[in-house]
C-alpha positions in Angstrom: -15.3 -9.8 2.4 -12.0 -8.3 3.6 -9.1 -9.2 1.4 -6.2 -11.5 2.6 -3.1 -10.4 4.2 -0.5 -9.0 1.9 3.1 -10.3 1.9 5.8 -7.4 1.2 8.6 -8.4 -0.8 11.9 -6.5 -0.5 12.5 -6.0 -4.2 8.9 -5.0 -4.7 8.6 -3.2 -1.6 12.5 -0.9 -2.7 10.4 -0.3 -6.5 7.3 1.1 -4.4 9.1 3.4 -2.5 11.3 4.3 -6.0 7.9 5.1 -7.5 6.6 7.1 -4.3 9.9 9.2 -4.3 9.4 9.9 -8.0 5.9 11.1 -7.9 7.1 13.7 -4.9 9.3 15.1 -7.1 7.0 14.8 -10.3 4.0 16.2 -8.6 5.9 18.9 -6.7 4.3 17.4 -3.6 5.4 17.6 0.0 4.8 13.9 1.4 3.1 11.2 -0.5 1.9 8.1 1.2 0.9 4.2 0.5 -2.0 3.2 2.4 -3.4 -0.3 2.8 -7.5 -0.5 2.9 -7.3 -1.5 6.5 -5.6 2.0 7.5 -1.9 0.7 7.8 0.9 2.9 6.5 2.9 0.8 3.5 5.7 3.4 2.6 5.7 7.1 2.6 8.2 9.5 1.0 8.9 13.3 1.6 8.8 16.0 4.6 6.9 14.1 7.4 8.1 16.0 10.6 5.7 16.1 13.2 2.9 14.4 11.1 1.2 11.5 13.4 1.2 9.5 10.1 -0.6 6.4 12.1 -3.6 8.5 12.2 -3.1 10.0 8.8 -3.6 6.5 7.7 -6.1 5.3 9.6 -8.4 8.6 8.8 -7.9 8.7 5.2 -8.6 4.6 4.9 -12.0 6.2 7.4 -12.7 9.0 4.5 -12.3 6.0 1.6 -14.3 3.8 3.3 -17.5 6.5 4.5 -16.8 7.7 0.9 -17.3 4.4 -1.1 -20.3 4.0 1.4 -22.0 7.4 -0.4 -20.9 6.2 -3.4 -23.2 3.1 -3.2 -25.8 5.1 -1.9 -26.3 7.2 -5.0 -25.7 3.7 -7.4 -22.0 4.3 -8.0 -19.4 1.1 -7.1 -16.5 3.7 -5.6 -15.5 7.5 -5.6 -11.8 6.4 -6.4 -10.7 10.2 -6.3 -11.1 12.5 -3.3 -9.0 15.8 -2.7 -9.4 18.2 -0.4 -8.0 21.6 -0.1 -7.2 23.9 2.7 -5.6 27.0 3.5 -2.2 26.2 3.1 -2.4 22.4 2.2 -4.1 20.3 -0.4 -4.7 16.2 0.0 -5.4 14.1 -3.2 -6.3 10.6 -2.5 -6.8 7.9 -4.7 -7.9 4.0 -4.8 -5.4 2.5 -6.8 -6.1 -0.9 -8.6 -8.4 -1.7 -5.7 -5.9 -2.8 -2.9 -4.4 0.3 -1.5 -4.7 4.1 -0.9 -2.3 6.8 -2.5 -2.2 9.8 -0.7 -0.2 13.1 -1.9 -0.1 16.1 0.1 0.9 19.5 -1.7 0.6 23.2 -0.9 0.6 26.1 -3.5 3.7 25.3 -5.2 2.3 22.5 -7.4 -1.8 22.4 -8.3 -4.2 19.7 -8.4 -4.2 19.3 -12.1 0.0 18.6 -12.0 -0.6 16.2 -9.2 -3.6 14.2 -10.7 -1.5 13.6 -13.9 1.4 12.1 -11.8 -1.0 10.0 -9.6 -2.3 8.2 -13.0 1.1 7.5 -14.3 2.5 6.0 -10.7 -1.0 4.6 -9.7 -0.3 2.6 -13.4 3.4 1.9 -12.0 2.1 0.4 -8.3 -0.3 -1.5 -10.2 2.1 -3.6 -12.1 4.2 -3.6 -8.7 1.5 -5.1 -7.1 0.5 -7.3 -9.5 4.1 -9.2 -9.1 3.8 -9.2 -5.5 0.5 -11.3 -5.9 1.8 -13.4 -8.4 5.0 -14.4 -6.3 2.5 -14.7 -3.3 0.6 -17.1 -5.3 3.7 -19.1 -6.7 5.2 -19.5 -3.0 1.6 -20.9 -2.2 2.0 -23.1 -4.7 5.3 -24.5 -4.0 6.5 -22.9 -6.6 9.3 -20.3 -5.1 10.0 -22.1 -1.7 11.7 -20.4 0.0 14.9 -21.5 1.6 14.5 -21.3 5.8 16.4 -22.9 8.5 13.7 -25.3 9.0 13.3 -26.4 5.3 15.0 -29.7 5.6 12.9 -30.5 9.6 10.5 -33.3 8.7 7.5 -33.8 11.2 9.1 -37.4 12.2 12.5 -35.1 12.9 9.6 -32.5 15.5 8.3 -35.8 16.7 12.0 -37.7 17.7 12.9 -34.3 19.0 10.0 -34.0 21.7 9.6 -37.6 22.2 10.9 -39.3 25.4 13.5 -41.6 23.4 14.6 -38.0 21.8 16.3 -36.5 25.3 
C-alpha cells in the first residue's frame, strides 16, 4: 500500500537540508540527495551542474524498488544499502527509516567506508527530522495546530449567503 502524501514543513524542511550540507562536507562527497520512494527529489546539496537530477531520482527510487524486489525473492524484507562504483564516481544509497532514499555521490577523494559512517549518523539525524514532521502532520489532522489561513474564520452558512441569490 503506498504511503500517504507527505507535508514539508519549512523548519523541518531548512534542518534537512542543514543535515544534507553537513554530511557533504563530512563524507567528503560531491552531491548528496533526499529522495522520496515515489522518485521525487526532496532536497539535494553540493556540485549538481549539468546532472538531470529528475531522472537521478526517479532511477535510483527504480534501483530501490527492483532491489527490495530481489530482496524478497531470496527471503530478505529490504537491501537498505546499495553502492555502486565507477571509474571516476561512486553512488551510496540508502533507505532511511523507511520513508525516503539518501543518495551520496563521491569520487576518489573520500571512500566508501568514510561515507557509510556519515550516512548512519545523518540517516539517525533525518529520522528524528522526520519523525517531527509526522507528528505535526498528525496534530494538524487532529486539530491540534490549525493553522491560521485567510479562510479560517469562512463558515459554510458564510459559502452558502455568498453564492446564494439573496447574497448578490
Amino acid at each position: 500500500m503506498p504511503e500517504a502524501t507527505m507535508i514539508m514543513y519549512e523548519e523541518e524542511y531548512q534542518q534537512i537540508k542543514t543535515i544534507l550540507s553537513k554530511l557533504r562536507t563530512d563524507a567528503n562527497a560531491k552531491m548528496v540527495f533526499l529522495i522520496d520512494k515515489t522518485g521525487q527529489q526532496i532536497a539535494s546539496h553540493g556540485d549538481i551542474g549539468n546532472l538531470d537530477t529528475t531522472s537521478l531520482a526517479s532511477l535510483t527510487a527504480g534501483n530501490v524498488a527492483a532491489t527490495d524486489g530481489l530482496a524478497r525473492l531470496i527471503g530478505e524484507k529490504e537491501f537498505p544499502v546499495l553502492s555502486h562504483e565507477g571509474e571516476r564516481d561512486n553512488i551510496h544509497i540508502s533507505v532511511v527509516g523507511g520513508r525516503v532514499i539518501l543518495v551520496v555521490i563521491f569520487d576518489e577523494r573520500s571512500s566508501l567506508g568514510l561515507v557509510r559512517l556519515r550516512v548512519k549518523r545523518a540517516s539517525s539525524e533525518l529520522n528524528e527530522a522526520f519523525e517531527r514532521i509526522v507528528n505535526k502532520a498528525e496534530q494538524e489532522k487532529a486539530g491540534l495546530g490549525k493553522r491560521n489561513t485567510p479562510f479560517t474564520e469562512i463558515s459554510d452558512d458564510d459559502i452558502d449567503r455568498l453564492f446564494s441569490d439573496d447574497g448578490l
